[in-house]
N, C-alpha and C positions, 0 to 999 in steps of 0.2 A: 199385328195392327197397332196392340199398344205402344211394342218398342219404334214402330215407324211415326206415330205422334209425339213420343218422346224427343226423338231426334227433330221433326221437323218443330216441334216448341222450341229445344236447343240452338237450332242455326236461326229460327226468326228474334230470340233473345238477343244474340250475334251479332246481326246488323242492328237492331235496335240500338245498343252499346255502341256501336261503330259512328251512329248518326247521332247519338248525344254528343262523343266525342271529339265530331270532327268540327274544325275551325269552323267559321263564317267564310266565303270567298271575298278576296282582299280585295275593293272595291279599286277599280284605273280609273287614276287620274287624270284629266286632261292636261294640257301645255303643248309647247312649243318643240321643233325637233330638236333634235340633241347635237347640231352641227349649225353652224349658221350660214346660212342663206342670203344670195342678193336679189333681193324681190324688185329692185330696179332693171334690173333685165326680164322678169315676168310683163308683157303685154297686158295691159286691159283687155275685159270683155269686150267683143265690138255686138252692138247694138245689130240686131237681124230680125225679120219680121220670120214668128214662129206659132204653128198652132199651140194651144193649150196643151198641158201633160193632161194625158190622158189619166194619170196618177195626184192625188195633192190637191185637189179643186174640187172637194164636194160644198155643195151649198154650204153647209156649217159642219163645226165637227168639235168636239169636247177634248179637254187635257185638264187633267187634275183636279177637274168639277168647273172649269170655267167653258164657257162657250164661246167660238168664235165664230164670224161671219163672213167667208170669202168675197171678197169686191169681185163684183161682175167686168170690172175694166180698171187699168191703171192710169186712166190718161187724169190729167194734172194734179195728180197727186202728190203732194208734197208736204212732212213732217218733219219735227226736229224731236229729237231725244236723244235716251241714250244709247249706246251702241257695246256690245260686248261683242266674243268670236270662239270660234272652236276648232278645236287641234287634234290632236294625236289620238284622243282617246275615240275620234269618231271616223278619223281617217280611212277613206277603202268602203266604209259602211253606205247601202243607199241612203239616198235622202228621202224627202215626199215625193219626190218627181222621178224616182227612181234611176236619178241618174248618180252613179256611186261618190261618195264626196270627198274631192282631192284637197288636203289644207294650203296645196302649194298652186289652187286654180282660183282664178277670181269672182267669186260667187257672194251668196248670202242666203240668209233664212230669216223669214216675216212671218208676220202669224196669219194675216189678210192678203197679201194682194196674190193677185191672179199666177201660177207658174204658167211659164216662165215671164216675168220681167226683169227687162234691163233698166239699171238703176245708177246714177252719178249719186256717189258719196263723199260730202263735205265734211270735213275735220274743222267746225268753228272755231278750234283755238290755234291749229296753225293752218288754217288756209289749205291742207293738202287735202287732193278730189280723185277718186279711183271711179270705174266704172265698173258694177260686178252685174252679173246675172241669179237672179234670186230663181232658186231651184228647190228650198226647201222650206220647214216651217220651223218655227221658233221663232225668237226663243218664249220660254215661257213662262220667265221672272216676268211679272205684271212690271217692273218698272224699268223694263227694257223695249227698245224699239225697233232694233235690229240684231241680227248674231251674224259675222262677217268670218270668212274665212281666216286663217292663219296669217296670208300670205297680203290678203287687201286689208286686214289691220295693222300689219306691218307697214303695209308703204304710209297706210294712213299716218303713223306713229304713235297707236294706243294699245300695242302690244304688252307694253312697261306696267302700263299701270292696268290694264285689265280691260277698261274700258275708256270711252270715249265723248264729247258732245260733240252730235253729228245733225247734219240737214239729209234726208233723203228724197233725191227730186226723182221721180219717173219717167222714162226715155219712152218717146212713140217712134221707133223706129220704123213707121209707115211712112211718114213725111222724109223726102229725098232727101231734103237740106240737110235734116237732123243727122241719120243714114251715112251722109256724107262725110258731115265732121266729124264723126267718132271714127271712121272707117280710115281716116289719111295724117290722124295726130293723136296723141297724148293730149287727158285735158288738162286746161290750165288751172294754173296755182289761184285761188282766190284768197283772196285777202283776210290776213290771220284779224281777229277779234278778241273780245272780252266777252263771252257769252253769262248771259246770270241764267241760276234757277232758280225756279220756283216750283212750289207743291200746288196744283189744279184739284180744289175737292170737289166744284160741283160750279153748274151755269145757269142761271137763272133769268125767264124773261121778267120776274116782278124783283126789285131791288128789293122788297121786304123781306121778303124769302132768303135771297143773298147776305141783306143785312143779319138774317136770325142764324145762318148756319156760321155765319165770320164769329158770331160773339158766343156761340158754344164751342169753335176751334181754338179761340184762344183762351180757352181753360185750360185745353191738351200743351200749348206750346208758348215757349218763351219769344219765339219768331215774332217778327211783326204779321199781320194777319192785314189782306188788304181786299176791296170791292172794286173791282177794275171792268168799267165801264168798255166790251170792247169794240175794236174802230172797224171798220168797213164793211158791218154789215147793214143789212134795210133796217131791222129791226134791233129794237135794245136787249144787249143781252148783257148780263153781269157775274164775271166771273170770281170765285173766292178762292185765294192764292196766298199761299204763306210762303216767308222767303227774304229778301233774296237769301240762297241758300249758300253755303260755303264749294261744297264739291260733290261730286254722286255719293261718299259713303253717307253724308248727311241728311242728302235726298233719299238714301235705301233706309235707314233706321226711321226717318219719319215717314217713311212711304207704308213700312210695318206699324208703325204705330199707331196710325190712322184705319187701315184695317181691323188692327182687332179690337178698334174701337165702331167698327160698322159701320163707318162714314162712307159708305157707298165704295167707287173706286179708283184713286187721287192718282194725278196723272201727272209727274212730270213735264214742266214747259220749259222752253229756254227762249229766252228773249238778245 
């Protein structure tokens, strides 16, 4: 019994030694595939009235300590932000909707709204518009607003640089008209722009309130810092916005800076 303890202290010594020594596994990267592709011959999503996944639509659900709220419905839903995509590294993997995810099929990933929806995506700086179907979640950079497949940020043209400023409109594909025209064309090119950004820390119904958080951000930033009164609603409400910003890296390093100053949770706008 001694020499059987002996030996089994020996071989657990063994792999001990073996699991100090063994590397870390080499984290995959994402990107693009390794041959290029003409995504002008990939079709858009056509827009089809489909029940909910049964997968990806719980009430709420948590990533990384933040909390999210799934939307009960996507009908007029419309945001602008920023957009980023993903590639190879997640290729073949399911998504939330459990439908596995092709970087070469026209999809996306949202943090809120309902799967599946279908969605037209607009490229504010050059006018180009995809239609994908949102089948998963992401992303989950606070200061992103959409994750787009490989292949719909390619047509978009924000492959290059990573990411994008984008409109996302929401498709009801119950209404026949709608149904219709995505079903018998390509949508159309809308007209390229000059989108600005700006940093959204906080909205205010009393402007005093607005006025007292504008003049503690501008301790944090050299940015002009502004109380912008906004338009079309019933009620006054006043938003505090620092900006205009140069381009998204500018927007991500103050987006960080403002959190870990606890300024709540600053939202990129593009005007």
């Amino acid at each position: 019994m001694k020499n059987f303890s002996q030996c089994l202290l020996g071989i657990l010594m063994v792999l001990l030694a073996g699991c100090a020594t063994t590397p870390p596994a080499k984290e995959i990267k994402d990107g693009p595939l390794g041959y290029e592709v003409d995504v002008s011959n990939i079709p858009d999503a056509c827009p089809k009235v489909e029940p909910r996944s049964r997968y990806g639509n719980p009430s709420s659900y948590q990533v990384n300590g933040r909390s999210y709220r799934t939307l009960q419905t996507s009908q007029n839903y419309r945001a602008r932000g920023i957009a980023s995509w993903y590639g190879t590294k997640f290729n073949g993997q399911y998504t939330s909707s459990r439908e596995p995810y092709n970087m070469l099929g026209m999809t996306a990933a949202h943090r809120t709204l309902p799967l599946p929806t279908y969605a037209k995506i607009t490229n504010l700086q050059n006018g180009h518009q995809v239609i994908v179907k949102i089948n998963d979640r992401g992303p989950f950079d606070p200061n992103r607003l959409i994750d787009l497949s490989y292949a719909a940020a390619k047509k978009l043209g924000i492959t290059q640089k990573g990411t994008g400023l984008v409109e996302v409109t929401a498709i009801d594909p119950s209404r026949p008209e709608v149904a219709n025209q995505y079903a018998t064309k390509q949508v159309s090119q809308a007209k390229p722009g000059q989108p600005i950004l700006y940093m959204q820390i906080g909205s205010f119904a009393n402007q005093a309130n607005a006025d007292k958080l504008a003049n503690r951000v501008r301790q944090l930033t050299a940015k002009p810092v502004r109380v912008k009164l906004a338009d079309n609603v019933k009620n006054p409400v006043y938003r505090v916005q620092i900006g205009p910003l140069s381009d998204v890296a500018e927007s991500d390093i103050l987006h960080r800076k403002l959190r870990s100053e606890k300024l709540g949770a600053p939202l990129t706008v593009i005007e």
